[in-house]
N, C-alpha and C positions, 0 to 999 in steps of 0.2 A: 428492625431490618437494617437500619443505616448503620448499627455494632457492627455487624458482621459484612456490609462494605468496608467498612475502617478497619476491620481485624484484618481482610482478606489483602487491604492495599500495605498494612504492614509487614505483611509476610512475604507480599512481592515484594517491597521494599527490599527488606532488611536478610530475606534469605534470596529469594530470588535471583533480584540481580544482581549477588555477587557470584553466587554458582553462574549466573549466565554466563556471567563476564570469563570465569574459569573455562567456562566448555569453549567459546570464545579463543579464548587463548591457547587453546589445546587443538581445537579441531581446525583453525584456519590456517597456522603452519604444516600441519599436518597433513590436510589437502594439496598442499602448494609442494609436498614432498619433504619436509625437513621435519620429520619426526622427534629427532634429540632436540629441535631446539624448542618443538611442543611441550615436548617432557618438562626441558630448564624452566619454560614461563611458567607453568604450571606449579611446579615448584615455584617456582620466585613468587610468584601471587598468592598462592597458598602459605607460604612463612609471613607475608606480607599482612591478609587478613589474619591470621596466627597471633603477630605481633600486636598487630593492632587491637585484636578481642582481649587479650590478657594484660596488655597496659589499661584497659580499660577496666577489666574486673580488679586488679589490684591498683588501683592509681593511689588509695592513701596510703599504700606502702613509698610510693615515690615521692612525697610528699616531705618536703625540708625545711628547716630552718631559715634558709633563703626566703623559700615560697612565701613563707609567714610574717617574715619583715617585711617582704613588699606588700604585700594583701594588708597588712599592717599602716603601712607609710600609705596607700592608698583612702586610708580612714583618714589624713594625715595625726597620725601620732606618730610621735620618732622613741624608737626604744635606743635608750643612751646606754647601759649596763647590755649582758649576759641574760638571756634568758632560755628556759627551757621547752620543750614543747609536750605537754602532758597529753592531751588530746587529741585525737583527731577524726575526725568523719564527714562522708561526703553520700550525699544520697542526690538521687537524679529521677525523673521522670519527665515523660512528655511535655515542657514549656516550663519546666520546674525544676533549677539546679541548687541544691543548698550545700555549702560547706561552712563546718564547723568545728574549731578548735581550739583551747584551751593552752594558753600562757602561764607560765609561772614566770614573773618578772621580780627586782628589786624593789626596795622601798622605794628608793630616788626615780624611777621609773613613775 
């Protein structure tokens, strides 16, 4: 029984309130008279959640060389040379984020 509390509070979460937040945005200027600029939020919130769901399902594509020297330098190791990035992958779940990836460095390294 408590699954299906927890499933139910995820879907309010995670779909719910942002469609609220849309209707929200839509129907209160809307009432007030200004319909075009219901339309614009709307639109503007919707590119918004848009942007944000697709940087999220591809985030290892955005993923750099940068990234990696610092997440690196955090370990502290300091890469002196050129290195490449071979690998890469990120998996996530509820209270559980792991990334992982694969260096090709020099000897001197």
């Amino acid at each position: 029984m408590d699954e299906f509390i927890l499933i139910g509070f995820f879907i309010l979460v995670f779909a719910g309130l942002p469609i609220g937040l849309g209707c929200l945005f839509y129907f209160i200027p809307k009432k007030l008279g200004y319909p075009k600029t219901a339309k614009y939020l709307t639109i503007g919130y919707g590119l918004v959640i848009l942007i944000f769901g697709l940087y999220t399902a591809f985030e290892d594509q955005f993923f750099t060389k940068n990234n990696a020297k610092e997440l690196v330098k955090d370990q502290g190791l300091k890469l002196m040379d050129e290195f490449d990035l071979t690998e890469n992958k990120s998996m996530s779940a509820i209270g559980d984020y792991y990334h992982i990836f694969t260096l090709r460095i020099s000897e001197r390294d």
